[in-house]
Every structure is written in structure tokens, then in C-alpha cells.
N, C-alpha and C positions, 0 to 999 in steps of 0.2 A: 786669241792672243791674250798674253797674262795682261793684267792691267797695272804692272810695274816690272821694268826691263832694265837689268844690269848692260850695259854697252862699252865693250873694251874694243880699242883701237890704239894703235901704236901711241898717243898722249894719254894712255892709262884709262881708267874706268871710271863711270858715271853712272849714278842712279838716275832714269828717267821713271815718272808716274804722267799716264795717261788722264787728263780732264779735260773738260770741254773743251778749251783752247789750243788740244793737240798735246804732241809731249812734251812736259816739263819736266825740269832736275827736279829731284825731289828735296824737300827741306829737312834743315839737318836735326832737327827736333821730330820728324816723323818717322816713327814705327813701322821696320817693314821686313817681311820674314819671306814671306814664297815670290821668288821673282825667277823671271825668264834670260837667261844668257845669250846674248847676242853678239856677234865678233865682227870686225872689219879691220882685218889685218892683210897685213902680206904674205902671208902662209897661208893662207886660202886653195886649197887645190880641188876641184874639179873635174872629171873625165868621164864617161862613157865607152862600155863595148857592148856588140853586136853578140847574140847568145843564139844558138839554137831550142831548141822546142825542151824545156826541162821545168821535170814537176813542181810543185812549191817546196817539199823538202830536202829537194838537188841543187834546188835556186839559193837556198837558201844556206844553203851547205861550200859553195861555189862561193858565195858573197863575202863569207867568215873567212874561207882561204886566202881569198883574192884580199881583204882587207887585211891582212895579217901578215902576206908576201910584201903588200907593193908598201904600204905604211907601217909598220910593225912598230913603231914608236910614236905615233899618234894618237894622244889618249882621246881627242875630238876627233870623231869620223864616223860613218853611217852608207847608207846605202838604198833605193829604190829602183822599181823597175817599172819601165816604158812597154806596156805589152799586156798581154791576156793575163788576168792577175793569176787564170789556174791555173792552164797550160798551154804552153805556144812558143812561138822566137818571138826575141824582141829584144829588148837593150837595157843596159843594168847601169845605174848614174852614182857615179860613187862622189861622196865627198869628206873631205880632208882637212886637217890643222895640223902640217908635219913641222916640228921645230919649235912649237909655241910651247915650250918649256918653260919660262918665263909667263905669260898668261895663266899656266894651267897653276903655275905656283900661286902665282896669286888672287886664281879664284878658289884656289884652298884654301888660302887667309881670312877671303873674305867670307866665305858657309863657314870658317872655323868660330867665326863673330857672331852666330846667329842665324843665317841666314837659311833659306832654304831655297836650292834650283830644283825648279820645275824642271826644266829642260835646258838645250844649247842649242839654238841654229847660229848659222852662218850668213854674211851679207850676199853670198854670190848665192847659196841654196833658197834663200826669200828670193832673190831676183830673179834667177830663173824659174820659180814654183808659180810667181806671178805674171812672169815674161812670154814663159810656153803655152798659158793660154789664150794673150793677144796676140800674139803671132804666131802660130803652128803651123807656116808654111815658109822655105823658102830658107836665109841666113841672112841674118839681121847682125846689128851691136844696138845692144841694151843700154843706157847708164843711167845712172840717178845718183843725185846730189845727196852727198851725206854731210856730218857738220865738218868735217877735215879731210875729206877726201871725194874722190869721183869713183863712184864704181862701175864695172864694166864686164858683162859678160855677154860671150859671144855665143850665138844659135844656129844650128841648121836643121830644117826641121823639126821641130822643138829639141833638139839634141843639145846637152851644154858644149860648147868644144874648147875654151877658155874660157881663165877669169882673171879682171887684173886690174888691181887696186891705184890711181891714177893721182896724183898728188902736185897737182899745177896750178899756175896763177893766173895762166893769161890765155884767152883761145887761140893765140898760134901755137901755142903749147901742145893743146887740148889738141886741134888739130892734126898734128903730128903723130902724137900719139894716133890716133884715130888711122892714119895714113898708114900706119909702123903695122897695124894689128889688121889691118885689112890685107895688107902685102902677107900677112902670114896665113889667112884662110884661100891666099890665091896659090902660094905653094903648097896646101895642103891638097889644091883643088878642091874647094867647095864656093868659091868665089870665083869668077872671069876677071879678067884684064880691064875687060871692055865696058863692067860696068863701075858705076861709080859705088861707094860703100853706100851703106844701108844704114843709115842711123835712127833710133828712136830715144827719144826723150819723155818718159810715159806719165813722170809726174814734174816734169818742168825743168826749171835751173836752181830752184830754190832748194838748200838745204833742209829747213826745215819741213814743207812739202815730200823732197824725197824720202826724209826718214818716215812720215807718217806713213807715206805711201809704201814703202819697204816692211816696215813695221806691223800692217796691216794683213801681211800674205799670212796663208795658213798651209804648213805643212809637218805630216807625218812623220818625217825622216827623223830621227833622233840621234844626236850627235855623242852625247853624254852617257857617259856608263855606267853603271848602276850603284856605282861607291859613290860618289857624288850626290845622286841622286837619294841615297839611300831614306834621309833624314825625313824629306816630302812623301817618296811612297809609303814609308813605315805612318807617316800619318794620314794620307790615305786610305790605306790600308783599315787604318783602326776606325776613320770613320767610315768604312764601309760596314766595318763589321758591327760599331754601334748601330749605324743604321738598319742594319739587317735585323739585328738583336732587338730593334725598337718595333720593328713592322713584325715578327715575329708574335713580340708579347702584344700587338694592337688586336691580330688575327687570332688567336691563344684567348684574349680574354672575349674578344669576338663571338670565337664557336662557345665559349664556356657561359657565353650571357644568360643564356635560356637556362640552362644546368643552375647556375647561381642564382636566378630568380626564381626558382620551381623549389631549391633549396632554403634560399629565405622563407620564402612564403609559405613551406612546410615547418621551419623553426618558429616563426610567428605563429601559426595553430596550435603547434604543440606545447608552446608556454602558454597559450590562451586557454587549451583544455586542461591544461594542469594547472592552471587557475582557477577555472570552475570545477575543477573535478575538487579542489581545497576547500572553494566556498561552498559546494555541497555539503562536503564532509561536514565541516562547521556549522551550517544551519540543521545537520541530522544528529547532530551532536547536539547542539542546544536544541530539538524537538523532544526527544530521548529524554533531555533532562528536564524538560518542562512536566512532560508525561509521567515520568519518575515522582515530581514534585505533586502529580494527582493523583497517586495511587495507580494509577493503571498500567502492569506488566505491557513492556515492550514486546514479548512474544506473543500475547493473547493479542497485542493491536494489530502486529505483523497476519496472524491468521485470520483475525477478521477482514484484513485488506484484500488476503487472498481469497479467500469467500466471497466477496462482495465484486470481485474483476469477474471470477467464475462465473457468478450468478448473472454480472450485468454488462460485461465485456464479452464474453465466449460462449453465447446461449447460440441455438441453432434457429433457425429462420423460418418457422412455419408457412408464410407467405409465398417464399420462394420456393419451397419442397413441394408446398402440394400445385402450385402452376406450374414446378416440371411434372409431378405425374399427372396434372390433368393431356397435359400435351398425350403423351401414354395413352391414356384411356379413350382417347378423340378418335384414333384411328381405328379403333374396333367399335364404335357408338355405332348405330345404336342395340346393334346385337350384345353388346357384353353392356353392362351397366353395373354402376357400383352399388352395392347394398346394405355395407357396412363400411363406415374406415373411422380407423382410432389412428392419433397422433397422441405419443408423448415420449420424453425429455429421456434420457438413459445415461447414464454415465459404467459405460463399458459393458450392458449386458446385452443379450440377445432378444430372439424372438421368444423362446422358451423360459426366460428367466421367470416368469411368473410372478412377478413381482407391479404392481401398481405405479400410479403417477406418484400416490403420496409416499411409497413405502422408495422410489427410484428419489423423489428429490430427497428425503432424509436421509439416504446413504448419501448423495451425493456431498452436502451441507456436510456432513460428517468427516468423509475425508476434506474440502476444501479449508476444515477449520483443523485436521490434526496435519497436513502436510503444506509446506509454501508451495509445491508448482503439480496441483491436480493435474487430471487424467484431464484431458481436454471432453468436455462435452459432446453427446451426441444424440440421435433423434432415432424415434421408430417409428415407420409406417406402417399398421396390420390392417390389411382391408378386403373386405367378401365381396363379391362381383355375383351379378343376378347374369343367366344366360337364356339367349331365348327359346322355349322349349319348342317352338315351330321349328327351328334350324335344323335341319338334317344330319347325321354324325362328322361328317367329314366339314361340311361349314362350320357347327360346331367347334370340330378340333382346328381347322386355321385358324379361327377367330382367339382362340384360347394362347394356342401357339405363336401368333401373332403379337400379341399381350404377354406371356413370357419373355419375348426377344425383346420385345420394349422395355418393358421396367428391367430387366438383366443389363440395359444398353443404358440404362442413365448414368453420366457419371458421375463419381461420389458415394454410389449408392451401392450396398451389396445386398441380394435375392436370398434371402436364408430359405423362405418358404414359397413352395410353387407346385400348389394344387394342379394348375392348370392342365401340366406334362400329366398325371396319374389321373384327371379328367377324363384326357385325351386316353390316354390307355384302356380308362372304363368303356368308353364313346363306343369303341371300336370291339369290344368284347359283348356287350348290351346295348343296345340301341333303347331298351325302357329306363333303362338308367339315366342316360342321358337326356328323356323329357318330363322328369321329374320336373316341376315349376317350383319346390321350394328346395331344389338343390343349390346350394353357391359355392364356391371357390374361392380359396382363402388363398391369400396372396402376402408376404412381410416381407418389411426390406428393414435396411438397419442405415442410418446416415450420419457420417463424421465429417462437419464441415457444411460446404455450401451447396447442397444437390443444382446442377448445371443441367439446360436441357440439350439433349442430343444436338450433334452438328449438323444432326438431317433433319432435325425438324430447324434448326433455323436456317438452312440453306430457301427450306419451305417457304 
């Protein structure tokens, strides 16, 4: 229930506001725009029929007729149904304001003020919405004290079957009436002769009791038509849709959080490098002109830099070449044994280049000071291997063989030269050849980078 309820009743209309103390008129200095329509008139009409098994959009269709035949100039009226909400029999409860022309006039006046209706119920449709669920069996009379009148609606079964607005001063009155409306549920036969009327008083004799307790029912049924109403759901309406529009952009910047923080924090790096990529420049700029101011070409210091990384960043690893070919040699010991080996420094040439350590490091020096990004350094292995001349030809040649597949197998490394296989061919064509004792077998590799030792020997 709205918590401020416009209340029309044949002495005109009243603003109540609901506070602790119950309802109060509202005061005439207080602001007040969405309120609930509530009526207790004499125009009040009520009724019920009995339906058979029809669907929600037949029921529903049936309810617009029937409210359009039996009221057709009733702008308050509405309708529910007593039954299976989907599908079934059951009973359809109409309710009505026929002739309240005068009322409806002037609760146009008053939303013309400002105002906004929520809705419109009726005093018989709270009373039996409240009524039908303390008594759902049987036929009763309902009433409750309003501030100018007695209202009264009558039940059988939860069914409404009258309503009727009761306007006395004195309980023989009350009475009477009460006597008058009983004799008419015993000609309808839903009441006996024989018993006496059924009265219930649910929230006492006090008016002000009754209203709160009338006041307090909650139902569905809506009286009001949508012109009326228009002013309230159009704002509704709009704060749904801010709402909606608000939880939108909450969830919107939500998924975009991650995206917006991976985007700053990529903007932040990149003015950070392009601030030091500035301060670089500016300190290679005043290096440049410092060097200028000593005479010394900036291009001759450029190629001594790169000479100097050549020589002492990019040299090849002596230590680690020869303990991978020692790994090599291990596995043919001690029948093959080394009898020679030369290591030195190469920059791109081969076994056969003929050329020396001193004559290989001056070409190298040579190009690292005419071009900025030399050849990359690299090594050569040349080494004679002693074999045992006891060995028989065919030991011999595995052993040899064996030692070919190895050093071919290091990687890093490429086999330029390999006596061993043309050994092996001798071996097997002369057997005197092959126990020569100062025969050996020259063996070259060539290495760019870091010689690696097999994966089988380190499975090993």
C-alpha cells in the first residue's frame, strides 16, 4: 500500500499520509505527488459468475466483454479470477463505480493539480480481498467501521455476493439493516431460515481501526485506466530505464576494466620509453660533441666499439668445444687416441683456407674495424688421431666409424674433413696399410657458436 491515499466518500475527498500513529490528513503545507485512490461510495457494485474451463487468453477476452456489456460507462472497474490461474472452472469477481461521474470529475481536477495515481481500489474490493481469506468457508457479512460510514459485504464461500455501503447512527438501525441483507441471501438460498445471521467485525467498531485495517489489504485488481494513470507509469517507466541504463554502463565499464588497465599501463611505458629513448639521444649527442671537441672522429670510435664487442663479446669458447669433443673421443679410447689437435679462431673460413691464427685474427680486426656488424666469429678443430696397429681391419674400421658418427653428431659443429671413412676403405683393400704405427687420421671440424655435447651422451 502507497504510503499516502487520496479517500473519496460521498463528503468529498481527503488526503490521508500513513505514520506511526496510523492514518493521518495530511498537512496543507506538505508536498505530495504519487498517491493511492481509494473510494467508499454508493456506487460500489460487486458480483461474481461461475465459468467453465477457459484459457488465460479466452478469460481474458470474456472479462473485456463482460465489463464493457454489463458497465459500459464505468470509467472505475476491473476484474479477477477465483480458480486455476492457467486453466480450469472457476469464478470471475468483477468490480464496479457505475454513475460516479461526479467523483471521476473530480479526481481529474485533482491529478490536473499535480498529482500522480498509482492506482484505484474500491472499499468493498480491500474488504473482501482481506475478508476471503479469514473466512473461506461458509457465508458470512463482513463490516468495518470507516470515518462516515459502515461498510458491508457479504460472502459465500469466499464469493463476493453483495456490497452495501450503510450510513446509521444507532445499533437498532445497524441491526435492521443486518436483518434486511440476511433475508436477501435466504431468497437467494445461500443462507437457511433456521439459522441466525453470521456476522463478523474483523477490526472492531472503531472507525479509525477499520480504515487502517481496510487500508492495509493488498490487491492486484486495478480499477483505473491507463489515462489516468498515465502521468505515474510514464515515470516509471523512465526510471526503469535509467535504471536499467545505469546497471548497463556499471557492467560495460566492469568487463572493460581489465581492457582499461592493460591500456593505461601500456600508455604509461610508452611515454616512459619515449622519455628515455629522448634522454639517450641527448646524452649521445653531447658524447658526440664532447668527442668532436677532442679530435676523435665519431666513425673511427663507432668501429673501434665494434672491434672491441667482436674481439671480447663474440669469441668462441675453447673450454667448452674441446669437452664436447673430448666426450667423442671417450668412446673409441683407448684404441683411437688423439695425436695431434690444433684449435684456432676463424672468421668464416674453412679447413683448407690455409691461412694461420695470426694471418685469421688480422683479417678478422680488419673487417671488425671497416664494417659496424661483422661476421660473427667462429672456431676450428683440426686433429690426427693415433690408431692401434694390433687392431684387426674390421675393429679398426668400427672404431674409426664409430668416431666419424660422433664428431658428425655434435651439435654446432660441421665435419669438413674425415679421413676416417677413406681409412676404412683402405683397411679393407690392404690389411698392411692399416698396421702402419705411424699412420694417423686427420679429422676438421669448423664451429660457429657454442659446440653442445650430444643428448646421448648426456642421457649417459
Amino acid at each position: 500500500m502507497a504510503r499516502t491515499v487520496l479517500f473519496f466518500d460521498p463528503a468529498g475527498d481527503r488526503l490521508l499520509v500513513r505514520r506511526q500513529g496510523g492514518w493521518q490528513p495530511a498537512a496543507k503545507q506538505q508536498t505530495v505527488q504519487d498517491v493511492l485512490v481509494v473510494t467508499d461510495l454508493h456506487e460500489e457494485t460487486v458480483t461474481h459468475e461461475a465459468l467453465p474451463a477457459l484459457g488465460l487468453f479466452d478469460r481474458q477476452a470474456f472479462a473485456t466483454r463482460r465489463l464493457a456489456s454489463g458497465w459500459p460507462d464505468a470509467v472505475l472497474r476491473g476484474w479477477t479470477w477465483l480458480g486455476n490461474p492457467i486453466y480450469g472452472a472457476g469464478h470471475m469477481v468483477f468490480f464496479a463505480l457505475p454513475g460516479a461521474d461526479a467523483t471521476v470529475a473530480q479526481l481529474r481536477e485533482r491529478l490536473a493539480g499535480g498529482l500522480r495515481m498509482v492506482g484505484a481500489r474500491a472499499s468493498s474490493q480491500l474488504l473482501w480481498e482481506r475478508a476471503r481469506r479469514l473466512y473461506p468457508r461458509g457465508v458470512c457479512l463482513v463490516l468495518v467501521a470507516l470515518p462516515s460510514a459502515i461498510r458491508l459485504v457479504a460472502l459465500a464461500d469466499r464469493r463476493p455476493i453483495l456490497t452495501r455501503r450503510l450510513e446509521v447512527l444507532d445499533e437498532a438501525a445497524l441491526a435492521a439493516e443486518i436483518q434486511a441483507t440476511w433475508r436477501y441471501l435466504i431468497n437467494l438460498k445461500l443462507a437457511s431460515t433456521a439459522s441466525a445471521p453470521v456476522v463478523h467485525w474483523p477490526a472492531g467498531r472503531d472507525a479509525a481501526s477499520g480504515l487502517a485495517w481496510l487500508l492495509a489489504a493488498r490487491s492486484s485488481v486495478e480499477l483505473a485506466p491507463r489515462d489516468l494513470r498515465a502521468a505515474w507509469l510514464t515515470r516509471q517507466l523512465s526510471l526503469a530505464a535509467w535504471g536499467t541504463g545505469g546497471l548497463a554502463l556499471v557492467a560495460a565499464l566492469g568487463l572493460a576494466y581489465a581492457d582499461l588497465s592493460r591500456l593505461a599501463r601500456a600508455w604509461t611505458q610508452h611515454a616512459q620509453i619515449q622519455a628515455d629513448e629522448r634522454a639517450a639521444r641527448r646524452d649521445i649527442a653531447d658524447l658526440e660533441g664532447r668527442m668532436t671537441a677532442l679530435g676523435v672522429p665519431v666513425r673511427a670510435w663507432r668501429g673501434l666499439n665494434a672491434f672491441v664487442q667482436a674481439e671480447t663479446e663474440h669469441q668462441p669458447e675453447p673450454q667448452a668445444q674441446l669437452a664436447a669433443l673430448s666426450q667423442a673421443l671417450l668412446a673409441v679410447y683407448p684404441q683411437v687416441r688423439v695425436q695431434k689437435l690444433e684449435w684456432r679462431r676463424t672468421q668464416g673460413q674453412g679447413c683448407d683456407a690455409g691461412a694461420g691464427a695470426g694471418a685469421v685474427l688480422e683479417e678478422a680486426t680488419h673487417a671488425a674495424a671497416s664494417a659496424n656488424a661483422p661476421a660473427p666469429p667462429g672456431a676450428l678443430l683440426d686433429l690426427k688421431v693415433w690408431v692401434d696397429p694390433a687392431l684387426r681391419p674390421r675393429a679398426r674400421q668400427a672404431a674409426l666409424t664409430q668416431l666419424s658418427k660422433r664428431l658428425a653428431a655434435l651439435p654446432g659443429a660441421t665435419l669438413e674433413i674425415d679421413e676416417g671413412r677413406r681409412a676404412v676403405g683402405a683397411a679393407l683393400k690392404s690389411a698392411q696399410s692399416a698396421t702402419r704405427e705411424d699412420a694417423g687420421v686427420r679429422y676438421c671440424l669448423t664451429v660457429h657458436g657454442r659446440l653442445a655435447t650430444p643428448d646421448y651422451e648426456r642421457r649417459r
